[in-house]
PyMOL CGO cylinders between C-alpha atoms (Angstrom):
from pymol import cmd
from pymol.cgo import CYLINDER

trace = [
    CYLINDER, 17.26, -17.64, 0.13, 13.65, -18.28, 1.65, 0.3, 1, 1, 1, 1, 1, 1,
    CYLINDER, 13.65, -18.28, 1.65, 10.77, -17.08, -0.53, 0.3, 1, 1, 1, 1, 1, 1,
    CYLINDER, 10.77, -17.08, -0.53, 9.74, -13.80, 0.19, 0.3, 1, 1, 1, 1, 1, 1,
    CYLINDER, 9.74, -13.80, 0.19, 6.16, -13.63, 2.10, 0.3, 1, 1, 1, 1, 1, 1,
    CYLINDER, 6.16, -13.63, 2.10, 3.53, -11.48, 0.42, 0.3, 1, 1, 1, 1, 1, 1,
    CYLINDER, 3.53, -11.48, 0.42, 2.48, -9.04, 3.29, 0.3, 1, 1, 1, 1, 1, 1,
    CYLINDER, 2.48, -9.04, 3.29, -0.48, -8.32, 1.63, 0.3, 1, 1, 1, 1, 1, 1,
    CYLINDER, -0.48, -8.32, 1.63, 0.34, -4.88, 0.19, 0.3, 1, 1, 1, 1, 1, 1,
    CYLINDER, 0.34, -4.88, 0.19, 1.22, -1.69, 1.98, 0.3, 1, 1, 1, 1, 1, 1,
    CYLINDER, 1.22, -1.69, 1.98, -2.60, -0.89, 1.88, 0.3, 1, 1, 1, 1, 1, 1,
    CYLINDER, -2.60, -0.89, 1.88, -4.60, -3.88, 0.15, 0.3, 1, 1, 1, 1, 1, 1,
    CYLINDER, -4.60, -3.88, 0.15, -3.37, -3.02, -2.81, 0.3, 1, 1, 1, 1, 1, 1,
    CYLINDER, -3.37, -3.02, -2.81, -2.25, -6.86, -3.73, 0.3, 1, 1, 1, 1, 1, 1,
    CYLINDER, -2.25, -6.86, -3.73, -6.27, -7.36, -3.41, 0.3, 1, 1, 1, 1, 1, 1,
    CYLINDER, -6.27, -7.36, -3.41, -6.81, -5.39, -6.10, 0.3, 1, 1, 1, 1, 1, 1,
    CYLINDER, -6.81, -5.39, -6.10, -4.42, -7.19, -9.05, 0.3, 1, 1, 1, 1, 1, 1,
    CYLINDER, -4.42, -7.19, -9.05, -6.22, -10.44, -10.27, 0.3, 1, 1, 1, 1, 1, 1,
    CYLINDER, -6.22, -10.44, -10.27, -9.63, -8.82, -9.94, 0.3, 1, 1, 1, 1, 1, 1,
    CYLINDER, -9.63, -8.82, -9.94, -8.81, -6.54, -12.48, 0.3, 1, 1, 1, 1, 1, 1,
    CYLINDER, -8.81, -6.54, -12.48, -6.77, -8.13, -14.59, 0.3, 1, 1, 1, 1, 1, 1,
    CYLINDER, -6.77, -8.13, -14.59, -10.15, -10.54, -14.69, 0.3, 1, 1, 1, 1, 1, 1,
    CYLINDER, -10.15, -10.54, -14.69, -12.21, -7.19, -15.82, 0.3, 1, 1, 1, 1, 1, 1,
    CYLINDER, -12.21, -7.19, -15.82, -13.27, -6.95, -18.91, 0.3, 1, 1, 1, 1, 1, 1,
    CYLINDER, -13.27, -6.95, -18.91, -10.90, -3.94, -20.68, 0.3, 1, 1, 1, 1, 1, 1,
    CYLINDER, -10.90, -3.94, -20.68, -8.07, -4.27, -18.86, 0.3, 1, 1, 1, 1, 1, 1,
    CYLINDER, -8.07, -4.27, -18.86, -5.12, -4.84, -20.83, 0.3, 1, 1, 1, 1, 1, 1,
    CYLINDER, -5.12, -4.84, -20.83, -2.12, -4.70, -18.52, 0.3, 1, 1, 1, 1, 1, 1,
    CYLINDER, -2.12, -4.70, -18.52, -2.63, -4.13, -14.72, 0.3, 1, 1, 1, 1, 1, 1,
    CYLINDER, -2.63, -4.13, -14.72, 0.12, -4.54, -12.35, 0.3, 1, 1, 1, 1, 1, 1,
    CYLINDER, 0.12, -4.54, -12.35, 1.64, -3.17, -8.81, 0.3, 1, 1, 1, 1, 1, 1,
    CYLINDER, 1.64, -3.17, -8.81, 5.44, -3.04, -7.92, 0.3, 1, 1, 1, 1, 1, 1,
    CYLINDER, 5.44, -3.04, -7.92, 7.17, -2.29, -4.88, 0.3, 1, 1, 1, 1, 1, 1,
    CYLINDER, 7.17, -2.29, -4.88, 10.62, -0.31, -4.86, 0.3, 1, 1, 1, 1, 1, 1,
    CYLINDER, 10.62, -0.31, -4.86, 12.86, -2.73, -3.20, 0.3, 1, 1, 1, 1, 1, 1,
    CYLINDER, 12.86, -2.73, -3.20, 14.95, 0.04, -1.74, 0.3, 1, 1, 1, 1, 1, 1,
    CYLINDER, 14.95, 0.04, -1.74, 11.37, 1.51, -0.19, 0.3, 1, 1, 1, 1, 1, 1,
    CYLINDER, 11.37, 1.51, -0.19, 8.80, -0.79, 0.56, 0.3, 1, 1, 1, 1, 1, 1,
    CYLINDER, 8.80, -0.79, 0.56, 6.59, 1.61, 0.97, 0.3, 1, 1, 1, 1, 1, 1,
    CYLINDER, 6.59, 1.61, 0.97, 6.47, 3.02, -2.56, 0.3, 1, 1, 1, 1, 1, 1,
    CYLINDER, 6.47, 3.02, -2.56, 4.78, 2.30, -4.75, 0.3, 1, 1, 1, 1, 1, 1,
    CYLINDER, 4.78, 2.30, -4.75, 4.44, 2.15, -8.86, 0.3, 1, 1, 1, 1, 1, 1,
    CYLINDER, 4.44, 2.15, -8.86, 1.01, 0.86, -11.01, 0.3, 1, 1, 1, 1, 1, 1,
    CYLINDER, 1.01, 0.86, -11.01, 1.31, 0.08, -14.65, 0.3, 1, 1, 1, 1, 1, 1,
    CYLINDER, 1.31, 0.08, -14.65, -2.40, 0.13, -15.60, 0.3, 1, 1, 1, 1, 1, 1,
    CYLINDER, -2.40, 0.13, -15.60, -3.42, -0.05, -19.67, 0.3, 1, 1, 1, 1, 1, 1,
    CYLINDER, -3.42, -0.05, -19.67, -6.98, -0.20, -20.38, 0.3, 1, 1, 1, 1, 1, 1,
    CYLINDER, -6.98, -0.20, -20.38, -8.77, -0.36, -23.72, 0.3, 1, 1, 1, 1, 1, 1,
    CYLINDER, -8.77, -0.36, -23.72, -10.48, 2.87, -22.89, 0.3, 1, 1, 1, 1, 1, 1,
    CYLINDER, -10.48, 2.87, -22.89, -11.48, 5.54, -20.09, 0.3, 1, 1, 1, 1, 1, 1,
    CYLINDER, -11.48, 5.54, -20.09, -14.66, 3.79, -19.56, 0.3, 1, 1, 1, 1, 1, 1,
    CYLINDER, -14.66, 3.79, -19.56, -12.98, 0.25, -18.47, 0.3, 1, 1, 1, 1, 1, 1,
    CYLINDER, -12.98, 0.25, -18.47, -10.77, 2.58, -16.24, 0.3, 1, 1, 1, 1, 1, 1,
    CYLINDER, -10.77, 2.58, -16.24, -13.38, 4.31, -14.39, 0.3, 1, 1, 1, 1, 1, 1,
    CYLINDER, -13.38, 4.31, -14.39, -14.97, 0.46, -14.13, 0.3, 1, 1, 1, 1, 1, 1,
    CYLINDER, -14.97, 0.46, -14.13, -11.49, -0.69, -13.01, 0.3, 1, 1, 1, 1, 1, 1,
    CYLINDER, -11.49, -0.69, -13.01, -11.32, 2.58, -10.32, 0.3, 1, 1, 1, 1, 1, 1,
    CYLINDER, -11.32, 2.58, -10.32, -15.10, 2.62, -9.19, 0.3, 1, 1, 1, 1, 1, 1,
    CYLINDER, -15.10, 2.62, -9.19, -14.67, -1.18, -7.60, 0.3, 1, 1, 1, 1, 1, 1,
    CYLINDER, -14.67, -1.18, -7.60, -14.97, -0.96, -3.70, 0.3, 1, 1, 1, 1, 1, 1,
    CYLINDER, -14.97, -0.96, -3.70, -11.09, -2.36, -3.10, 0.3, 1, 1, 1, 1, 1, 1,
    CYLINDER, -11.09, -2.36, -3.10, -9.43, 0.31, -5.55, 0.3, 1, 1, 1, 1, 1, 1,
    CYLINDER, -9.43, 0.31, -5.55, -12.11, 3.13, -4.79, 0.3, 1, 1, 1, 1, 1, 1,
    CYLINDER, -12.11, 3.13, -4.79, -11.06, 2.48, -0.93, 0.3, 1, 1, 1, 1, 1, 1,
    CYLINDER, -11.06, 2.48, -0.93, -6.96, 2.68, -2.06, 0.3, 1, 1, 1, 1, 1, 1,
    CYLINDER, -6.96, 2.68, -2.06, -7.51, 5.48, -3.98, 0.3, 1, 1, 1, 1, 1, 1,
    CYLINDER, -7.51, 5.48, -3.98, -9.62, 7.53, -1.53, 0.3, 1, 1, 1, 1, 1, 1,
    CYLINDER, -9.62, 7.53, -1.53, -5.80, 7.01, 1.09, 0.3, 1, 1, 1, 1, 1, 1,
    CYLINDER, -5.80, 7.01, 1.09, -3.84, 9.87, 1.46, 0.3, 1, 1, 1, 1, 1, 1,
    CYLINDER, -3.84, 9.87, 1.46, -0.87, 9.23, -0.35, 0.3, 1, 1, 1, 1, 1, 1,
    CYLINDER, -0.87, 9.23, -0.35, 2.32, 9.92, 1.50, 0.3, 1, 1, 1, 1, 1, 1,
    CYLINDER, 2.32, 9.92, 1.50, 2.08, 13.64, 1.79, 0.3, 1, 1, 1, 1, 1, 1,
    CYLINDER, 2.08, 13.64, 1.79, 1.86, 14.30, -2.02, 0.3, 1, 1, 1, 1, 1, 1,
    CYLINDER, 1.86, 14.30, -2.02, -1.77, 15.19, -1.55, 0.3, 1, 1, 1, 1, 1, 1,
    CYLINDER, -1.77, 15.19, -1.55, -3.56, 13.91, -5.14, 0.3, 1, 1, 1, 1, 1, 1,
    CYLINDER, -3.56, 13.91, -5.14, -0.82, 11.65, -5.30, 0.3, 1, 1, 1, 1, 1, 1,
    CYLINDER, -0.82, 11.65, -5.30, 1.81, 11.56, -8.79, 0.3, 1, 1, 1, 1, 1, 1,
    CYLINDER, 1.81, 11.56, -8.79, -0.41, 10.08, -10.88, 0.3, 1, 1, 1, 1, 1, 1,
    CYLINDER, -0.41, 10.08, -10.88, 0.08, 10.14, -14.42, 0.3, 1, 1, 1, 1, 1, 1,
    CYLINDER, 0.08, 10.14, -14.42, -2.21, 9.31, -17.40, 0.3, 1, 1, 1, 1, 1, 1,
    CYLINDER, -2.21, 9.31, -17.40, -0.95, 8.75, -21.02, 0.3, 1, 1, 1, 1, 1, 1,
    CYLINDER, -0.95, 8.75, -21.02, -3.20, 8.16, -23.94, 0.3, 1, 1, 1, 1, 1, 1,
    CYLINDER, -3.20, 8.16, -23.94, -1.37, 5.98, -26.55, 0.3, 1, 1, 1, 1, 1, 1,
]
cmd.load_cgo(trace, "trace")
């Protein structure tokens, strides 16, 4: 089986993974792609607080993915849990 090709995200969003894993309060940051839908998506984001993740979130490539509509479901289905 060939290697699969990164396509570069549905919408940048593979720009956005090393750079914050590199940021300073970001524990665990990562993207993954339903195989059945390639176009869905699921972040796994742990920070050490809520001011690393409005750092994180303020940078031009995730304020730019964030600001997308997101497939109809207006705000999106985001979901925050403090641990």
């Amino acid at each position: 089986m060939p290697a699969r090709q990164d396509r570069g995200g549905v919408g940048g969003e593979t720009a956005i993974v090393a750079p914050s894993r590199a940021m300073s309060g970001v524990i665990n940051f990562d993207i993954g792609r339903d195989i059945t839908d390639p176009d869905s998506l699921s972040a796994t984001e742990v920070y050490d607080d809520r001011a690393a993740m409005d750092c994180q979130e303020a940078q031009p490539e995730v304020a730019k993915l964030l600001d997308r509509p997101r497939c109809g479901h207006g705000a999106g289905e985001d979901t925050a849990v403090d641990a």
